[in-house]
N, C-alpha and C positions, 0 to 999 in steps of 0.2 A: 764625382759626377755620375749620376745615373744613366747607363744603360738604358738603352729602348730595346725592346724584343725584336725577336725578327718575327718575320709573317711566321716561320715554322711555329716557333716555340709560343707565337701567340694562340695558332690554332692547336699546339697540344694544352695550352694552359684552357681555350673554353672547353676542347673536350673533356679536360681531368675535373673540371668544376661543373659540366652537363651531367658526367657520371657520380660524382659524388652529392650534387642533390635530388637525382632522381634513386639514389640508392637511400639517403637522408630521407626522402619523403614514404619510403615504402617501409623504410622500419619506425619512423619516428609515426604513422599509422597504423603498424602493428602491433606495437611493443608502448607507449608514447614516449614525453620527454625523459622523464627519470631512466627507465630501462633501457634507454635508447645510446648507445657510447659512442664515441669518433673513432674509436679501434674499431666495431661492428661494420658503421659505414667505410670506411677506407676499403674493410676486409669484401664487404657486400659494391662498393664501387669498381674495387681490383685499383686501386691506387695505394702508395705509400702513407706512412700516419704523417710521415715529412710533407709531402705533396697534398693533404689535406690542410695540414695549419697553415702552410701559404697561402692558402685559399681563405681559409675561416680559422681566425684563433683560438674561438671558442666555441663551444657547444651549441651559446646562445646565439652566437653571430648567426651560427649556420640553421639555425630554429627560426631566425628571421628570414633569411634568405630564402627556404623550403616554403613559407607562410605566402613569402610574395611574390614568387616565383607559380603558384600554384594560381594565381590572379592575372597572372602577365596576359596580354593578349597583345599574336603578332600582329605588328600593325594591316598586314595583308588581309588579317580576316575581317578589317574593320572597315564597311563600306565608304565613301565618301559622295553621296549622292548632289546633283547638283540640283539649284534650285528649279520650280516645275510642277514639279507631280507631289507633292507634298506628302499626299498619302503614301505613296509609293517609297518613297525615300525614309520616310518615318517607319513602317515593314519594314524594310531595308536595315534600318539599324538596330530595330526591336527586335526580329530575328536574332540578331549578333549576339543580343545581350542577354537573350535568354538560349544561345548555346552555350554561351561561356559558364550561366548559371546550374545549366544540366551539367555540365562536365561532370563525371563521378567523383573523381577528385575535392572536387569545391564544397559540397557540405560536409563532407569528413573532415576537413583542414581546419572551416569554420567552429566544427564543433570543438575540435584539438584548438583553436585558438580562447575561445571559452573557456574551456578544462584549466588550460593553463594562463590566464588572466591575470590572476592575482602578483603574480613574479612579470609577465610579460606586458603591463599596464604602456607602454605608452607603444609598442607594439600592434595591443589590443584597437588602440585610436586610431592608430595608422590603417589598418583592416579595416576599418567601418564603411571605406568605401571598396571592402575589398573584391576587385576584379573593375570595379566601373568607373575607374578615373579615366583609360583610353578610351572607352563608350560614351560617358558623359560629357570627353571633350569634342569630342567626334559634334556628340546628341546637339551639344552649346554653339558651337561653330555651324552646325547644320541650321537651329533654328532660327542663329542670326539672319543668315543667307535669306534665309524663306519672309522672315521679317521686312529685311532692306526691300525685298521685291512686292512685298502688300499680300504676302497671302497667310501670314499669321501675325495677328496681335498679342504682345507678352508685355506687362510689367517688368517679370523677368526672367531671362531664356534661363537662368539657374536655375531656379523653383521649379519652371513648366519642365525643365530634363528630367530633375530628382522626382515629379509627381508623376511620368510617363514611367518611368523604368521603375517606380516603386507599385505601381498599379501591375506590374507583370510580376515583380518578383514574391509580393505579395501572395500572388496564385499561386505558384510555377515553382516558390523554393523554399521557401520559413514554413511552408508545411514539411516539404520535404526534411528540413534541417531537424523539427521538432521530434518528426515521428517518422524514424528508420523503416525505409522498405516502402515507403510510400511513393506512389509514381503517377504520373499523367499520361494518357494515350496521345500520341503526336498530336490528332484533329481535336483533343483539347488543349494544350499548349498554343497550338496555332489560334481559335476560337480566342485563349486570355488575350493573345496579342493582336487581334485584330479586331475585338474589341476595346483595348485600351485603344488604340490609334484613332477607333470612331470618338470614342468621348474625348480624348484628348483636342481633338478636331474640333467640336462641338462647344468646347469653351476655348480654344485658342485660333478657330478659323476665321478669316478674317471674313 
């Protein structure tokens, strides 16, 4: 019969698994996959090679883990605005999703998840919506709300999410991703997003 943890050894087991893919993510960006060992990260975590494979068996486990862990977003940072102000709440989540997209982290990962495509294929699928599934569901559940109350009409709050947050990230990151070292001055960042929110408005306000 399996044991249950206790609170202690639970909170030592996220911290030994916090440390070992923020140590995973920092070599597996410097060095990438191939060059990248589980001896390296345990040594760069300060954990044992033991206390690593209970964690991740494999190289690749832990290559997934590092990919969508670099996506995660706490649910704290993700607004839940109520229905109302529609503009205001639509801001509200655009902002979100184009911080998570600045993160420095996030076009580096994406390019490392490109690189290594070919061996990481159904991986690569799963990233496609990578960072925007907590935003998206956020985005979907918000523009129901605004629906039920008459102040947007949609076909479907799917499509109208994917064409809001693809109109930001459009501006704000696939240039970034393409061509290293490229950046946006905040008051243009803010300018893409609150110009998507006008057109967004424009064909979905009621």
């Amino acid at each position: 019969m399996r044991r249950e943890l206790s609170d202690y050894h639970r909170a030592v087991a996220d911290r030994n698994r916090t440390a070992v893919i923020a140590a995973a993510t920092q070599l597996f960006l410097a060095l990438g996959y191939d060059r990248t060992s589980l001896a390296s990260v345990a040594q760069t975590a300060g954990v044992s090679k033991a206390t690593l494979f209970k964690q991740f068996a494999t190289k690749a486990a832990l290559f997934e883990a590092v990919i969508l862990a670099v996506g995660d977003s706490d649910p704290r940072d993700i607004p839940q605005p109520a229905p109302g102000d529609t503009r205001a709440g639509l801001l509200a989540l655009a902002n979100a999703y184009a911080r998570l997209l600045l993160r420095p982290s996030t076009a580096d990962m994406i390019r490392l998840v490109i690189a290594e495509g070919p061996r990481f294929s159904e991986l690569r699928d799963r990233t496609f919506d990578f960072g925007t599934l907590p935003t998206l569901t956020a985005l979907g559940q918000y523009l129901r709300s605004e629906e039920q109350v008459g102040s947007l009409r949609m076909d479907s709050p799917a499509t109208a999410s994917a064409q809001l947050l693809g109109m930001i990230a459009s501006s704000i990151f696939w240039p970034a991703l393409v061509h290293p070292g490229w950046s946006m001055e905040a008051a243009e960042v803010d300018a893409v997003i609150r110009q998507a929110v006008e057109t967004f408005l424009a064909r979905y306000g009621a």
